[in-house]
Each structure stands twice: as structure tokens, then as C-alpha cells.
N, CA, C and O atoms as a DFTB+ gen file, in Angstrom:
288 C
 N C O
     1  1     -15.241      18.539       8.848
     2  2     -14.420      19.006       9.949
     3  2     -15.176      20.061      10.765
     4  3     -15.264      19.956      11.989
     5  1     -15.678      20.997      10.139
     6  2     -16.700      21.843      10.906
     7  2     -17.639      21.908      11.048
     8  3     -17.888      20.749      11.379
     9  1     -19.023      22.689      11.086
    10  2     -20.161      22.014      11.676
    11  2     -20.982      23.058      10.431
    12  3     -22.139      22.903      10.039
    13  1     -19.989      24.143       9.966
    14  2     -20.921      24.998       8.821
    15  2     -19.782      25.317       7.886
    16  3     -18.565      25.187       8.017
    17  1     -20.650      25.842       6.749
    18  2     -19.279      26.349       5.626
    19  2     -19.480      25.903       4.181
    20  3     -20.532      25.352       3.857
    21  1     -18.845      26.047       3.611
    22  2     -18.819      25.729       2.239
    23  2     -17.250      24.707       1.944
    24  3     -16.254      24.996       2.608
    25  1     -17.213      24.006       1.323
    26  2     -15.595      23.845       0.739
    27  2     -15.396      24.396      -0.385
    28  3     -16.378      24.311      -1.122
    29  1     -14.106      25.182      -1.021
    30  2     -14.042      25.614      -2.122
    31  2     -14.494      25.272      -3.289
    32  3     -15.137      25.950      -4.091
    33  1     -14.058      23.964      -3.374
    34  2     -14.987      23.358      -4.797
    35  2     -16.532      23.469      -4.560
    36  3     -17.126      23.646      -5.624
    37  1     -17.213      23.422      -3.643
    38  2     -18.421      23.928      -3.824
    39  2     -19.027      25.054      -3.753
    40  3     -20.243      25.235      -3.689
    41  1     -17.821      26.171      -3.768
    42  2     -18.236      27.523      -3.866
    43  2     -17.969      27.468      -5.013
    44  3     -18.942      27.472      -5.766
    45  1     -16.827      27.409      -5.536
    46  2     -16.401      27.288      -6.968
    47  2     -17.787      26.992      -7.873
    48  3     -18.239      27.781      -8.703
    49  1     -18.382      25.641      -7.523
    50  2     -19.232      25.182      -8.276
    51  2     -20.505      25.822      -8.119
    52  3     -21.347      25.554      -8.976
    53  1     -20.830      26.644      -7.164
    54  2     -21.667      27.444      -6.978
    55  2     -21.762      29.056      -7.736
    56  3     -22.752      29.736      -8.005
    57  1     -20.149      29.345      -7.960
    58  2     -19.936      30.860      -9.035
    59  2     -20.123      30.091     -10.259
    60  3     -20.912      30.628     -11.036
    61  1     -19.523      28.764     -10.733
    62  2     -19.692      28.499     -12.092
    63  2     -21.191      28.220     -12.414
    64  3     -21.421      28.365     -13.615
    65  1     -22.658      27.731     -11.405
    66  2     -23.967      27.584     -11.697
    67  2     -24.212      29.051     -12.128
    68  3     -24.589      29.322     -13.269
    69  1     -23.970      30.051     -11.116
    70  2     -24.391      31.608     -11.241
    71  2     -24.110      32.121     -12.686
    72  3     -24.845      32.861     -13.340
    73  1     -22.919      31.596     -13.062
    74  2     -22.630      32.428     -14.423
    75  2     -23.047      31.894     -15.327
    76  3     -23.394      32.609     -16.268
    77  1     -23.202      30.403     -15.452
    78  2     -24.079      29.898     -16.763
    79  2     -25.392      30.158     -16.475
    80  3     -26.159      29.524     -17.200
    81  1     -25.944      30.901     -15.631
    82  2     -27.351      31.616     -15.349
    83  2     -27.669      32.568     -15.909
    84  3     -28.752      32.770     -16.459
    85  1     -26.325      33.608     -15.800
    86  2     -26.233      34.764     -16.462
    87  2     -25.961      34.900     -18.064
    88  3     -26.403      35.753     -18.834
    89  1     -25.445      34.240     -18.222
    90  2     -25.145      33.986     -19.660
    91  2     -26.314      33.466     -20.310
    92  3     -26.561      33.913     -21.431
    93  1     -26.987      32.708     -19.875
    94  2     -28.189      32.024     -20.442
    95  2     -29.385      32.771     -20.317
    96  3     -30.332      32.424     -21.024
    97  1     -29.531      33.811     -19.487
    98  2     -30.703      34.551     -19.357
    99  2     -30.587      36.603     -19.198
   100  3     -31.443      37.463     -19.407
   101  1     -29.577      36.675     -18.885
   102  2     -29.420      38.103     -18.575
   103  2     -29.432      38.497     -19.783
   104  3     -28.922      37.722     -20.591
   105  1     -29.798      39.333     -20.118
   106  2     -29.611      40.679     -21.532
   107  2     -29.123      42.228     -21.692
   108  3     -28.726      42.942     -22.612
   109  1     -29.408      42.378     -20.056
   110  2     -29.106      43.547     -19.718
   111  2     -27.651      43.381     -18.028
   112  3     -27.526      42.540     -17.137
   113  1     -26.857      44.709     -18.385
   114  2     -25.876      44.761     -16.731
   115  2     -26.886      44.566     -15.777
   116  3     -26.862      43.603     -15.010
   117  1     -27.740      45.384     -15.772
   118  2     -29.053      45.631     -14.666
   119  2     -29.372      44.104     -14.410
   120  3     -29.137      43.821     -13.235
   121  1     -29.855      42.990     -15.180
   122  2     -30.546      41.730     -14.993
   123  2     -29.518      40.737     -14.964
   124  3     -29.879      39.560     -14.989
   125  1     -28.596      40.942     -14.928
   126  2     -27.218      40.198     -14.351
   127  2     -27.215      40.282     -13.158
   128  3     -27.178      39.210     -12.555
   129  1     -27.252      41.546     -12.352
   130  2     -26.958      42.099     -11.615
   131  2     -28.554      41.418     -10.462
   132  3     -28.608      41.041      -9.291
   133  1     -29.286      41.512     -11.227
   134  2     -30.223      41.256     -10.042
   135  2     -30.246      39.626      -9.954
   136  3     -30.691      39.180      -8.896
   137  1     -29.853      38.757     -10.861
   138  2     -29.738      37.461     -10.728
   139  2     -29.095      37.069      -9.577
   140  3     -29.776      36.433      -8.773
   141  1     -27.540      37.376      -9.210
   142  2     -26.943      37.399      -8.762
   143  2     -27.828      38.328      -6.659
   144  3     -27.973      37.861      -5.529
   145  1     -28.037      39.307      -7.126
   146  2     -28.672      40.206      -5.951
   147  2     -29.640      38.681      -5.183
   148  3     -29.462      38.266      -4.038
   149  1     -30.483      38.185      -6.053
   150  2     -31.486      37.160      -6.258
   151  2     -30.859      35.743      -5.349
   152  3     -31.341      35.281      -4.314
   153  1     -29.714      35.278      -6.062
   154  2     -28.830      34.193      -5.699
   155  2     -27.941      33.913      -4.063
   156  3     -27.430      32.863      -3.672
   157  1     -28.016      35.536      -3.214
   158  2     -28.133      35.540      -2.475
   159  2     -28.414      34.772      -1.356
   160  3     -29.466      34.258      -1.735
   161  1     -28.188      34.269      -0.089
   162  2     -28.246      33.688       0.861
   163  2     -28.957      34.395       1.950
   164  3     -28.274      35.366       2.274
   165  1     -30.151      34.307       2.723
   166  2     -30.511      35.396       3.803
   167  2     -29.952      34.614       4.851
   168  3     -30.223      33.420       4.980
   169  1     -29.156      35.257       5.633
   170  2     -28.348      34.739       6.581
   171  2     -28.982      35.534       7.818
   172  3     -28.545      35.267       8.937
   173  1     -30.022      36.529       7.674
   174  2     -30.510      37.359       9.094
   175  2     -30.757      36.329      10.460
   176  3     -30.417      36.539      11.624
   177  1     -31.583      34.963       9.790
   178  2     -31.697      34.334      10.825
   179  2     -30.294      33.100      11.202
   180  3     -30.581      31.952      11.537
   181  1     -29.109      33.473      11.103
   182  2     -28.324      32.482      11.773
   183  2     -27.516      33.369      12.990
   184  3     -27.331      34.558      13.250
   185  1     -27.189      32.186      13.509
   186  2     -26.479      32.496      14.955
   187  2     -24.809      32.750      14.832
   188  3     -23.851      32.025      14.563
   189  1     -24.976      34.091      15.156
   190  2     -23.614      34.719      14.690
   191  2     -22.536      34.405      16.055
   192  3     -22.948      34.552      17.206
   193  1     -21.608      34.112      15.860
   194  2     -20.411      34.269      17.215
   195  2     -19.799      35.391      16.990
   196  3     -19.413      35.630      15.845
   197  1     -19.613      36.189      17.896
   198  2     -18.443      37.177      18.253
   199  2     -17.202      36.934      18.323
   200  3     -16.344      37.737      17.957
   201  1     -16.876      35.371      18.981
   202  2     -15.712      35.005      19.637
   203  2     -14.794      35.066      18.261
   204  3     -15.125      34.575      17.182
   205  1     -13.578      35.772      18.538
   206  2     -12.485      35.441      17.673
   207  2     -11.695      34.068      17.031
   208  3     -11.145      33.868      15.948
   209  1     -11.929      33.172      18.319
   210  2     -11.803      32.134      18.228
   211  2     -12.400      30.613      18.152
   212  3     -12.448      30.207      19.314
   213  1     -12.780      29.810      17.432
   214  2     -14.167      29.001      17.953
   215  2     -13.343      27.458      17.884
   216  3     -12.599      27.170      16.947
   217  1     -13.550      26.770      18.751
   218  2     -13.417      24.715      18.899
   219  2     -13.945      24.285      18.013
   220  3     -13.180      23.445      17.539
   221  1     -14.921      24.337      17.393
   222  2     -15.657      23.848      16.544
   223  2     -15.462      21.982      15.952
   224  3     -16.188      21.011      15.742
   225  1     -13.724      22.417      15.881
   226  2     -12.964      21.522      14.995
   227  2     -13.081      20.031      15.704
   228  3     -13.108      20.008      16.934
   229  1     -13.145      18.904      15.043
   230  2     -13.036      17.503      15.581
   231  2     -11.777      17.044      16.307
   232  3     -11.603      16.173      17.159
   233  1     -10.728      18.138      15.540
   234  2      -9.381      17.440      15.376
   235  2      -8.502      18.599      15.503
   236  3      -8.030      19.145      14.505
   237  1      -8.271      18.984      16.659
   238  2      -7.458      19.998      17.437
   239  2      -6.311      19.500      17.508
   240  3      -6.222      18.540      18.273
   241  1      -5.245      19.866      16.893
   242  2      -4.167      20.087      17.517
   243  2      -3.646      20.511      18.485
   244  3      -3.688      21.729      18.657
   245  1      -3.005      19.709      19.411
   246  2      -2.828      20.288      21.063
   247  2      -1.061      19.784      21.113
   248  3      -0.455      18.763      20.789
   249  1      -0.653      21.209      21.746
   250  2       0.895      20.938      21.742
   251  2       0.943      19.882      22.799
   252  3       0.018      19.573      23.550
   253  1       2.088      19.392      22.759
   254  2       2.528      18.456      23.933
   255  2       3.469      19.224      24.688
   256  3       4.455      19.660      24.094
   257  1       3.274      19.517      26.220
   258  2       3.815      19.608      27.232
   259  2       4.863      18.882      27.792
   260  3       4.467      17.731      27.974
   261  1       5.817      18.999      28.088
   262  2       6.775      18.461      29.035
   263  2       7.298      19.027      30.081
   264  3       7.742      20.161      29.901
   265  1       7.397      18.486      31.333
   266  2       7.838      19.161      32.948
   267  2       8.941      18.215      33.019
   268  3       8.757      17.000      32.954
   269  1       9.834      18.639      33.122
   270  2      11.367      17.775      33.370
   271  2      11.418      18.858      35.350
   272  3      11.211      20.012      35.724
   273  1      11.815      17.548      35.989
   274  2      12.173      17.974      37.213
   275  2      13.608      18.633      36.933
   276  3      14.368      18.044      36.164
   277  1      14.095      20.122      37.678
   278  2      15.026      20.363      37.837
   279  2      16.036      19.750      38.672
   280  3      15.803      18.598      39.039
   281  1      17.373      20.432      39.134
   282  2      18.585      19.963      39.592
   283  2      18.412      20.676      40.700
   284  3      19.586      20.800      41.047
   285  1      17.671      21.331      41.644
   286  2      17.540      22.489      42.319
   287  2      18.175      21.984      44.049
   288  3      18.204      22.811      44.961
């Protein structure tokens, strides 16, 4: 539907990779901690919008209008 993003189940499935990472290799809070720091996304180079609002979507919902002539 949109053009970027994640869907939940693949974030989901993305915290459940992270933690059988941690579990399998961390020993210390500190090396948990940097796994995760590590697992990170650098997002510096994407193109940010300001706009509050964005089209993006395929499949807009658009109210329907009606003009009924008055009795005038």
C-alpha cells in the first residue's frame, strides 16, 4: 500500500531475530546493549517529509459529494 515501511509482523520478526542474538551471544548488559546499538538502521541518508500529511496511498478514500439544486 505504501511505498516505505515495515508491516508489523516484520517488525515483530525483526525484535524476535534481535533477541535470539542476544541470548545466543551477549554475556554482559553492556554487549546486549551494543548488539542492538549495532542492529540499528542509518537512516541519515533518506529523504525525510515535513508534510503532516502524505498521498502516498494507492487507495484513497474520497468522500462522495452531492449538489442537490435548491427550491430558491
Amino acid at each position: 500500500m505504501f511505498d516505505k515501511g515495515m508491516s508489523n509482523e516484520q517488525f515483530n520478526s525483526h525484535l524476535e531475530t534481535l533477541a535470539k542474538l542476544i541470548e545466543a551471544s551477549a554475556k554482559t548488559v553492556a554487549e546486549a546493549a551494543q548488539i542492538v546499538r549495532d542492529a540499528k538502521i542509518d537512516t541519515t541518508a533518506e529523504k525525510h517529509v515535513d508534510a503532516a500529511l502524505t498521498f502516498a496511498a494507492e487507495n484513497l478514500a474520497l468522500p462522495e459529494v452531492r449538489v442537490e439544486k435548491g427550491n430558491s
